[in-house]
PAMI-496635 format. One record per residue (C-alpha): residue number from 1; chain; x, y, z; residue in three letters. Coordinates in Angstrom, 3 decimals, always signed. Layout:
MIBA    n  chain        xx        yy        zz  res
MIBA  NUM      A         X         Y         Z  ALA
...
REM end
This chain:
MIBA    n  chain        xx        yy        zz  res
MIBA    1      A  +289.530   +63.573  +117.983  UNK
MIBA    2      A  +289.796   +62.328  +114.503  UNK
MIBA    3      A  +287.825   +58.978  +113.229  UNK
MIBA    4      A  +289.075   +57.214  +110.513  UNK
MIBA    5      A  +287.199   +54.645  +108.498  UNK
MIBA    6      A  +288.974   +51.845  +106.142  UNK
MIBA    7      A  +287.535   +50.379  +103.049  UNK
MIBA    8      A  +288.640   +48.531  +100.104  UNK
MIBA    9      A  +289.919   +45.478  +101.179  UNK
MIBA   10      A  +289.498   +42.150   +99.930  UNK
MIBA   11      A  +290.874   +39.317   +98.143  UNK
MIBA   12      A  +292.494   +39.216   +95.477  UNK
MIBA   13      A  +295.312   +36.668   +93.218  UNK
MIBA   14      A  +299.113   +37.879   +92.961  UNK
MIBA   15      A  +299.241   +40.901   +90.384  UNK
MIBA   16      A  +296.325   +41.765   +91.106  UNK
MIBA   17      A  +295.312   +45.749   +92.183  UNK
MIBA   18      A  +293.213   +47.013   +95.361  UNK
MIBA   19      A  +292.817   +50.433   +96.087  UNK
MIBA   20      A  +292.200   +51.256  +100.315  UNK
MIBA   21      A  +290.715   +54.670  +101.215  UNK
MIBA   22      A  +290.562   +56.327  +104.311  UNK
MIBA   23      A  +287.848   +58.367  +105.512  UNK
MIBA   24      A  +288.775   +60.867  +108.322  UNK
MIBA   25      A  +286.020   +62.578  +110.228  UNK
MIBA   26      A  +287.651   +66.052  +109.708  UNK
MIBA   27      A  +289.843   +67.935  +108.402  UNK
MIBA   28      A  +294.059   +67.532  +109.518  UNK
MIBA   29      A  +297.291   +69.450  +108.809  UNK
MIBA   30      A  +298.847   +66.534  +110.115  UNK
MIBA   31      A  +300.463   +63.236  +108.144  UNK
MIBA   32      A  +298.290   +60.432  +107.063  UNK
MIBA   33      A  +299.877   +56.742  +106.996  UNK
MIBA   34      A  +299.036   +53.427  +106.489  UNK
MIBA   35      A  +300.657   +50.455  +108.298  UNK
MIBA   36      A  +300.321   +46.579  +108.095  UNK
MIBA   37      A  +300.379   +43.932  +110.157  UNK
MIBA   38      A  +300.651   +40.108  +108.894  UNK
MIBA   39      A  +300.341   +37.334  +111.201  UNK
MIBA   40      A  +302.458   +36.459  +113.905  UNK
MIBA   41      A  +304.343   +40.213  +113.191  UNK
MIBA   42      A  +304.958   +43.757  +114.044  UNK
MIBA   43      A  +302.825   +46.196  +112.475  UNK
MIBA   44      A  +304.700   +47.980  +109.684  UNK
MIBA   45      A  +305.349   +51.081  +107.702  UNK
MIBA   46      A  +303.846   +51.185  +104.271  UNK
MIBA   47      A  +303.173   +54.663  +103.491  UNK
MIBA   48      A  +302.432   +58.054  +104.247  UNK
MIBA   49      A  +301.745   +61.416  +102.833  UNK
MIBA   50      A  +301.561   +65.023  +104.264  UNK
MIBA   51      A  +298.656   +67.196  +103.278  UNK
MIBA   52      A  +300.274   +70.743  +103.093  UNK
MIBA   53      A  +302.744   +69.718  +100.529  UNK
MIBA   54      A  +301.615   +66.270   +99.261  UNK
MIBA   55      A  +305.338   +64.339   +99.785  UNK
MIBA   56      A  +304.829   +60.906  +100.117  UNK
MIBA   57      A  +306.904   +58.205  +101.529  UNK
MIBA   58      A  +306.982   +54.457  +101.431  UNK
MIBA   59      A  +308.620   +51.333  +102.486  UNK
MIBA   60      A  +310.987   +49.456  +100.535  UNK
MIBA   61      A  +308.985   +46.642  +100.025  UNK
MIBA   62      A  +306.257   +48.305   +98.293  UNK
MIBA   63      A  +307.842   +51.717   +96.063  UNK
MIBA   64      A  +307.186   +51.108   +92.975  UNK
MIBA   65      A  +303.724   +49.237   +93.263  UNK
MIBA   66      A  +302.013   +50.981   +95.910  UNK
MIBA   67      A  +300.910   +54.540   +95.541  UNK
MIBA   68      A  +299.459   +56.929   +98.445  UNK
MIBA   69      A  +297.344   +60.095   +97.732  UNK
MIBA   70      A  +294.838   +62.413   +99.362  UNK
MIBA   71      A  +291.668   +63.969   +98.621  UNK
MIBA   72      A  +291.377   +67.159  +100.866  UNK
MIBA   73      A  +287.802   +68.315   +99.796  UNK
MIBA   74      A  +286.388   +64.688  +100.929  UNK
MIBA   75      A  +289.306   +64.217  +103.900  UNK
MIBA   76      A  +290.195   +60.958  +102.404  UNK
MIBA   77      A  +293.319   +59.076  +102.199  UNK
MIBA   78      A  +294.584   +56.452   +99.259  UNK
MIBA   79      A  +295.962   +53.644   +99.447  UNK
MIBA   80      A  +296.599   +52.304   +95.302  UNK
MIBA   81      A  +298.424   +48.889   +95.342  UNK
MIBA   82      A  +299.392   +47.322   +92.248  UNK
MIBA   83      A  +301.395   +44.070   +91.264  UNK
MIBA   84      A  +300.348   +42.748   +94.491  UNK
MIBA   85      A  +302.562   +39.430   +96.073  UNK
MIBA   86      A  +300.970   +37.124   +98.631  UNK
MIBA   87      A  +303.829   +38.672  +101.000  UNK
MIBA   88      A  +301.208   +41.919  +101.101  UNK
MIBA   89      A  +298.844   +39.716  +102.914  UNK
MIBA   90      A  +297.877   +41.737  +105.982  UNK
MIBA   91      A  +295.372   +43.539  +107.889  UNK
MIBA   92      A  +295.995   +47.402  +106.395  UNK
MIBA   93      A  +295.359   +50.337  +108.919  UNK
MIBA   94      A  +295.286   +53.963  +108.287  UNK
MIBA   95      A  +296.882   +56.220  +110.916  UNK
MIBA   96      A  +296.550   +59.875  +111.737  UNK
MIBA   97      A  +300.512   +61.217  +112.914  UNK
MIBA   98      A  +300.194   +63.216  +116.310  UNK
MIBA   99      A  +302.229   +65.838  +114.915  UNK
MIBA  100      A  +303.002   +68.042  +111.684  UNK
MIBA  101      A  +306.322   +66.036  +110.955  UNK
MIBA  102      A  +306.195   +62.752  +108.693  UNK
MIBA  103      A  +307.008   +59.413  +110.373  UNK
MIBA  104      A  +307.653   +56.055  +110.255  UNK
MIBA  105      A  +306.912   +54.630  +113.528  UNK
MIBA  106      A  +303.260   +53.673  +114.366  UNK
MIBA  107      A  +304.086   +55.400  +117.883  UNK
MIBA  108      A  +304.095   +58.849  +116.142  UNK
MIBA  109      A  +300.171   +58.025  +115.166  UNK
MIBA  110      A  +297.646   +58.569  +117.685  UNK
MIBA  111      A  +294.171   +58.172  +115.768  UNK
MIBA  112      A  +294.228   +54.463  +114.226  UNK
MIBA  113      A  +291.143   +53.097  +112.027  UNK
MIBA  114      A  +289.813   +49.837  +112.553  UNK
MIBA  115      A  +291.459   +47.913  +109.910  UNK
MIBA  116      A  +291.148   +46.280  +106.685  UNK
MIBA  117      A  +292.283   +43.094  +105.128  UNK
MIBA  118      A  +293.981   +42.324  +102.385  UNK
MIBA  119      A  +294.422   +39.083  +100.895  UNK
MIBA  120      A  +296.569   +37.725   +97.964  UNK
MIBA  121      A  +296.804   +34.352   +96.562  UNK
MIBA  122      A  +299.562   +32.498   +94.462  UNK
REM end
């Protein structure tokens, strides 16, 4: 059983910055992601990152703003977002994958955090 704890959300105007982090209860070999979900849609892919190797991997609609990184002394996961576009507006949730193989598909996760928003204005 793994907990994970979001923080860093907030509001914030377009091209603006936020960095999430994600506080797992202990220690994985296993992929970290984070997901979104706006209103009225499917949760999606934003990022994710193994820990043996540190290779990250992100959607199209955030590579080149968004950056993901780990901490492995303090089991925490990053989430930096930069040039931010109301379009990012979502609730942001850190995943744990179930396995040692990266993924995109929420269904591959099986520890989930509780969520945090983000909000950005025009």
């Amino acid at each position: 059983q793994v907990q994970l704890v979001e923080s860093g959300g907030g509001l914030v105007q377009a091209g603006g910055s936020l960095r999430l982090s994600c506080a797992a209860s202990k220690f994985t070999f296993n992929p970290m992601g984070w997901f979104r979900q706006a209103p009225g849609k499917e949760r999606e892919f934003v990022a994710a990152i193994t820990w043996k190797g540190g290779s990250s991997y992100y959607a199209a609609s955030v590579k080149g703003r968004f950056t993901i990184s780990r901490d492995i002394t303090k089991n925490t996961v990053y989430l930096e977002m930069n040039s931010l576009k109301p379009e990012d507006t979502a609730v942001y949730y850190c995943a744990c994958s179930r396995t040692r193989d990266y993924s995109e598909n929420q269904y591959e996760y099986n520890y989930w955090g509780q969520g945090t928003q983000v909000t950005v204005s025009s």
